[in-house]
C-alpha positions, 0 to 999 in steps of 0.5 A, a space after each residue: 505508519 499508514 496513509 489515512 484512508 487506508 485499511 489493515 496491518 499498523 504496528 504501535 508501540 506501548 511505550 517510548 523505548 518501544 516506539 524507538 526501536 519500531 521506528 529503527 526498524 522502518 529506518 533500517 528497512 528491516 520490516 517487510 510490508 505487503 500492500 493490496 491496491 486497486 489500480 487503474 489499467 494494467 501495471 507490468 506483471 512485475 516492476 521495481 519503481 526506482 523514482 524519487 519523491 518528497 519527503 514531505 510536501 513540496 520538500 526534496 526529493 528522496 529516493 525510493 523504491 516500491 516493487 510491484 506484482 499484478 496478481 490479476 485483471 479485472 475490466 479496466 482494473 488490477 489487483 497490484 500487491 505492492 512491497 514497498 522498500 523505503 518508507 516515504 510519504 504516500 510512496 505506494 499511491 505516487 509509485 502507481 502514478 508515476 507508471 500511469 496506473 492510478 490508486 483507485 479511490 485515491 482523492 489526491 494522486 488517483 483519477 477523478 473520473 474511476 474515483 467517481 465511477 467507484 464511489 457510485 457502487 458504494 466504495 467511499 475510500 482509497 482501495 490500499 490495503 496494508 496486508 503484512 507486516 513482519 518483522 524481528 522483534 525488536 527485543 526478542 528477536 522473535 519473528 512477528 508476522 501479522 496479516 489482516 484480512 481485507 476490510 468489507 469495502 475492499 473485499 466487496 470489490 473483489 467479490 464483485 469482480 470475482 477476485 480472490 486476495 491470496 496470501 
């Protein structure tokens, strides 16, 4: 359950039992998920987005909710972790722009003109990152909690603005 374009964490399951109860933990909001985004301008140091979107396009909408931090600045440019606490299509990129600060790399929701400038330094994809994922197991009850790093193109932005991406 990640937007294509984007890079890191997914969850998958092996069977169809396991896969059920997967997705009851998206259901019940139990599983935390820490995204990285590349924003244009500078969103709230902190934010809680309380706006409803599409369930799926052209649909009604539903709510949702994404809390926000800017972990730093760069230029016209912010790193944002995002913590989304509903799971609804491209809710992240549709939060980012309902507060006017757009998804780098972002073909759909994003700003043409900063997607073009991006792509002109080699960065060919949307710059969200889906950072951690943790979470009860769903059989054991063990506590699950996968990080991955940052992919090269994401990581390449960061190193050309001097920005490190914290745990």
């Amino acid at each position: 359950r990640i937007d294509r374009g984007a890079s890191g964490a997914v969850l998958f399951a092996l069977d169809a039992d396991a896969a059920r109860a997967a997705s009851e933990l998206f259901v019940a909001g139990t599983i935390r998920k820490r995204y990285l985004a590349i924003t244009r301008g500078h969103p709230p140091e902190h934010a809680v987005i309380d706006h409803p979107i599409p369930r799926e396009p052209g649909g009604d909408r539903v709510p949702a909710v994404t809390e926000i931090w800017r972990r730093d600045t760069f230029g016209r440019y912010a790193l944002v972790e995002a913590h989304p606490r509903t799971g609804r299509l491209h809710q992240i990129r549709r939060h980012l722009k309902h507060l006017s600060h757009h998804l780098i790399g972002d073909s759909s929701h994003g700003d043409g003109r900063h997607n073009r400038n991006f792509r002109m330094l080699g960065i060919q994809r949307m710059l969200l990152h889906a950072r951690r994922l943790a979470f009860a197991h769903p059989q054991t009850g063990a506590r699950i909690d996968a990080c991955a790093p940052v992919d090269a193109e994401f990581a390449k932005v960061l190193a050309m603005f001097g920005v490190a991406a914290s745990d």
